[in-house]
BABAKE-172440 format. One line per field, with one value per residue (C-alpha): z, y, x; residue in three letters. Coordinates in pm, 1 decimal, decimal comma, m for minus. Layout:
<atoms>
c3 (Z / ...)
c2 (Y / ...)
c1 (X / ...)
bakol (ALA / ...)
</atoms>
This chain:
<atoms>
c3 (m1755,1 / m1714,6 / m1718,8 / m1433,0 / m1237,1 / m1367,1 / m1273,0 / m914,4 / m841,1 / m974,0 / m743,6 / m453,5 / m507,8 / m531,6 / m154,2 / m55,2 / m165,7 / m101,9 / 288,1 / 317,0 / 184,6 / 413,3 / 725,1 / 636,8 / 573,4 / 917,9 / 1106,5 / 1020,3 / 1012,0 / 1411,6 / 1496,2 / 1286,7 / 1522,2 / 1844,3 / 1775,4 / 1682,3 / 2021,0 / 2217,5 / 2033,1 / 2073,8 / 2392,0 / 2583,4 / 2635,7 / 2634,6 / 2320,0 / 2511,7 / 2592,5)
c2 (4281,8 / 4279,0 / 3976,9 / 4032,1 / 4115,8 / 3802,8 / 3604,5 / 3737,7 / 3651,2 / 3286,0 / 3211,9 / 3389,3 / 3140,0 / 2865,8 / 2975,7 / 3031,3 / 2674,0 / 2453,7 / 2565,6 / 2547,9 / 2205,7 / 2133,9 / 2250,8 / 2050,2 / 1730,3 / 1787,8 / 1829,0 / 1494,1 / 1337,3 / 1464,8 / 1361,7 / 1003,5 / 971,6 / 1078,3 / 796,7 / 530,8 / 567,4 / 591,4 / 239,9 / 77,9 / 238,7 / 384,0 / 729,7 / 1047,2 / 1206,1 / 1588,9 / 1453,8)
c1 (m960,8 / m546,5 / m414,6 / m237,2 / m522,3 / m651,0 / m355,6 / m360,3 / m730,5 / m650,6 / m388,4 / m603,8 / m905,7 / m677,2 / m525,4 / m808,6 / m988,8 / m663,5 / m668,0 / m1028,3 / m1015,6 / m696,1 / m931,1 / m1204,6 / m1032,9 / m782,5 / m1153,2 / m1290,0 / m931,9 / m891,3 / m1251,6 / m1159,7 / m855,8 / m1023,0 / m1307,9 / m1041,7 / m834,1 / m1206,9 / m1274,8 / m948,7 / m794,8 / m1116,9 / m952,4 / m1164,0 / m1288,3 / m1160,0 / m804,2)
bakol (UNK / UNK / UNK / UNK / UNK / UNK / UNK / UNK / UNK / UNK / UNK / UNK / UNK / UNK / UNK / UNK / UNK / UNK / UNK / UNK / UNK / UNK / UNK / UNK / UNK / UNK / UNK / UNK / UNK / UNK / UNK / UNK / UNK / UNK / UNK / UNK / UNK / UNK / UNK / UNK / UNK / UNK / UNK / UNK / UNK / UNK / UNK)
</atoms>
């Protein structure tokens, strides 16, 4: 396979992993937040 083929599908996985890992995190960081200020402050989870 060419190397720079090779290269190129490296960095594409690693795009592709890094911002599915950013989305997942940011998802349970927002719902962690949300929770927090329904605990502490008794606003709405859909404000």
């Amino acid at each position: 396979m060419n190397p720079a083929i090779l290269i190129l599908v490296i960095i594409g996985g690693a795009a592709g992993g890094l911002s599915t890992l950013y989305i997942v995190f940011s998802l349970f960081g927002t719902l962690g937040f949300k929770i927090f200020r329904k605990i502490k402050y008794g606003i709405s989870l859909f404000d």
